[in-house]
N, C-alpha and C positions, 0 to 999 in steps of 0.2 A: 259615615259611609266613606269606603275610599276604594279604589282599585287595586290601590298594591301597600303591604306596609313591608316598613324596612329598617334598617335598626336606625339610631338615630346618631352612634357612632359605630364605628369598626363594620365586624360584620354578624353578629350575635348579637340575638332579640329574644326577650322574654313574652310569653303570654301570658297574663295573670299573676296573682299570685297564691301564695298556698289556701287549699282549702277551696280555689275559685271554681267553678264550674263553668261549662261551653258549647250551646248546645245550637247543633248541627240540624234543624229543622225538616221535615220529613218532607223530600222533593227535591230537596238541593242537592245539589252534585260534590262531593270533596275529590278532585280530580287532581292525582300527584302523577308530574309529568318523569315518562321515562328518563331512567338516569340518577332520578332524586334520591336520596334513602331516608327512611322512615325510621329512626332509631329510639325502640319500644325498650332496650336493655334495663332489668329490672323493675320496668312497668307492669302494672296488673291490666292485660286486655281482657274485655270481658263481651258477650253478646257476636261477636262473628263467627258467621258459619261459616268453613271452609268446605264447597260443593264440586270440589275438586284434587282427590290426590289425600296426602297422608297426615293425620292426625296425630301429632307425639303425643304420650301417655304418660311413659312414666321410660324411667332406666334404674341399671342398680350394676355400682361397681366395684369390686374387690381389689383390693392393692397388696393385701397380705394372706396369708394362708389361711383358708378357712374352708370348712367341709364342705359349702356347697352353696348357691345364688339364688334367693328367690324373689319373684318378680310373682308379690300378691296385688290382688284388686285389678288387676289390670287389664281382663276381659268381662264385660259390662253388656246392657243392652244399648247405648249406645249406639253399637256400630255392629254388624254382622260379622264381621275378618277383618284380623290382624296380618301384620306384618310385624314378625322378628328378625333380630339381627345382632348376633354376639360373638363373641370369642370367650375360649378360656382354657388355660395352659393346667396342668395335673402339676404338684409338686413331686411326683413319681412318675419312672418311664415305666413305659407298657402299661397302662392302665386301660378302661374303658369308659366312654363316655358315657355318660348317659342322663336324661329328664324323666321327673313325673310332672303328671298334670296336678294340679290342687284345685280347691272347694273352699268355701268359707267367706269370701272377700277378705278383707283388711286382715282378721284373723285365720288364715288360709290353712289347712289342714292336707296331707299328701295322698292322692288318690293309688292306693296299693295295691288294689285290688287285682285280680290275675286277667284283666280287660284290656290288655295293651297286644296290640296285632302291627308287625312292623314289620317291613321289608327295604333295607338301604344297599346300593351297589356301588360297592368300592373302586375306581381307577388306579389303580394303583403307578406312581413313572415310573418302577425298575422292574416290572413284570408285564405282557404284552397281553395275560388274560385279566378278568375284572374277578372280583371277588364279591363276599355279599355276608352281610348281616340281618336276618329275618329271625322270627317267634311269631307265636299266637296264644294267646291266654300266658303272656308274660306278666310280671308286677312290677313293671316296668320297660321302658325303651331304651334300647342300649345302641347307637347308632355309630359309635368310633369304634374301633376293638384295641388297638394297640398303637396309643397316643402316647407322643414324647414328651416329652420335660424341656425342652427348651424354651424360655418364655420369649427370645429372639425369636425363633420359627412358627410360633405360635401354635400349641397344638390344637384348638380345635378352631374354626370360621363359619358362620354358616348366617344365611338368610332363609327362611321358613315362612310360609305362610300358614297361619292357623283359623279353620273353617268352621265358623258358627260357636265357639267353644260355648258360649251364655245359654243356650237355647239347653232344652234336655232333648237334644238330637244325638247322634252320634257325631263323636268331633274328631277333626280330619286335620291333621300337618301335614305338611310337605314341602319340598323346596330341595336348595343345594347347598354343599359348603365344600371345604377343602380341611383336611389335618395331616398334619406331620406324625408320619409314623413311626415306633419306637427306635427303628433304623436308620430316622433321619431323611428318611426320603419323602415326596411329596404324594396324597391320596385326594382325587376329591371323592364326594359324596354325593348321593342322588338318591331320594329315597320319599317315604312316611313313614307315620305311622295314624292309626285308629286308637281312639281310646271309646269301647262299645258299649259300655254300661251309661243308661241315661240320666246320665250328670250335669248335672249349671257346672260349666269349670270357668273358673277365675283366675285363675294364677298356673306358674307353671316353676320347677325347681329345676336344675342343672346341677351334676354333681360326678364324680369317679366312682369307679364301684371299689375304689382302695386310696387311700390317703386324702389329701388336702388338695385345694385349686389355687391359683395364683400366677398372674394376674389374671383377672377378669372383667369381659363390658356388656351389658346386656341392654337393647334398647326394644321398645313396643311401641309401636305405633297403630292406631285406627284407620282401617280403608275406608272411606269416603263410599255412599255406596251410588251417590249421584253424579 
C-alpha cells in the first residue's frame, strides 16, 4: 500500500511488465485530474461507452486518382445516425458530384435503383439569386453540378448527417457543404436527399459522373443516442 508512487529516478515509471495484468476493482474511483493527459496512441481500448457525443467508425482516403471512395460497413445497428464528413476534388473541371447508398456490409454492393429523391440549394458568391439541384425516382444523388479541378480550392466539403440508414425505414441525409465551381468561384450547399426503397443500407460511395477523383478524405462517425 502507498499513497503516491513515483519513479524511482528521473521522471518516467513503468507499471508492470509485458503480458501483466491490472485490475481496477468494481467501486473504486480511477480519478485523472484535469490538465493530465492519458496517452492510449496505438493501444487497443476496449469495453467503454461513450454516452455522450460522437463515435469514430471508420475513414477512407484517396491520394491518387481513382473512380470513386467507398465507405462499406459503416452504418450498423449500433447506433441510429451518423455523422459524415468529407471532401473530394474531381480530376476534371465541370463535373458532377455525386453518392450512392450501398448494401451488403464488408462486401457492399451499390444501391441503383431509381429510389433516390433529392433536393440541394446552391449559394452561389458571384450571382445574388440561389440556384438548385433536385430529382425524384433518380439512380442516383447528384448534389454539386459544376465542380472544379483544383485540388487547392477543394472541390467538394461537406458534413451530412445520415438518418436511421441500418433500419428498413426510409433513409434520410442531410446537412451542408460548400464546392468550388467550375469558374473558380465559391457555392455552398444545403440540401438531402431520400433514398425510399426499404433497404438495411451500410455503406455509402462518393464518385463524378465523369473521370477520376483526387485528392480525397472521408470520415463516419456514430451519434451517441444517449
Amino acid at each position: 500500500k502507498a499513497d503516491k508512487w513515483s519513479p524511482a529516478s528521473g521522471t518516467a515509471g513503468t507499471i508492470g511488465d509485458n503480458g501483466d495484468t491490472f485490475t481496477v476493482p468494481s467501486g473504486v474511483t480511477l480519478d485523472i485530474a484535469s490538465g493530465a493527459t492519458l496517452d492510449a496512441t496505438g493501444a487497443t481500448v476496449t469495453g467503454i461507452t461513450d454516452t455522450n457525443g460522437l463515435v469514430f467508425i471508420n475513414e477512407v482516403t484517396a491520394s491518387s486518382d481513382v473512380g470513386s471512395v467507398i465507405l462499406d460497413n459503416v452504418f450498423t445497428s449500433t447506433y441510429q445516425n451518423y455523422l459524415l464528413i468529407g471532401e473530394m476534388t474531381p480530376a476534371d473541371n465541370n463535373v458532377e458530384a455525386r453518392f450512392l447508398f450501398r448494401t451488403g456490409g464488408s462486401s457492399g454492393s451499390d444501391l441503383t435503383g431509381s429510389q433516390y429523391a433529392y433536393s440541394f440549394v446552391l449559394g452561389k458568391s458571384d450571382v445574388s439569386t440561389y440556384n438548385s439541384t433536385q430529382a425524384t425516382g433518380a439512380a442516383s444523388c447528384g448534389f454539386a453540378p459544376d465542380v472544379n479541378n483544383n485540388s487547392d480550392r477543394v472541390g467538394v466539403r461537406l458534413a451530412w448527417t445520415v438518418f436511421d440508414p441500418f433500419s428498413t425505414k426510409r433513409t434520410t441525409l442531410s446537412g451542408t457543404g460548400k464546392y468550388t465551381q467550375s469558374d473558380a468561384n465559391f457555392a455552398s450547399i444545403m440540401g438531402g436527399c431520400d433514398y425510399k426503397d426499404q433497404t438495411s443500407i451500410t455503406g455509402i460511395k462518393f464518385y463524378f459522373n465523369s473521370g477520376n477523383l483526387s485528392p480525397a478524405h472521408f470520415r463516419v462517425y456514430g451519434i451517441v443516442n444517449s
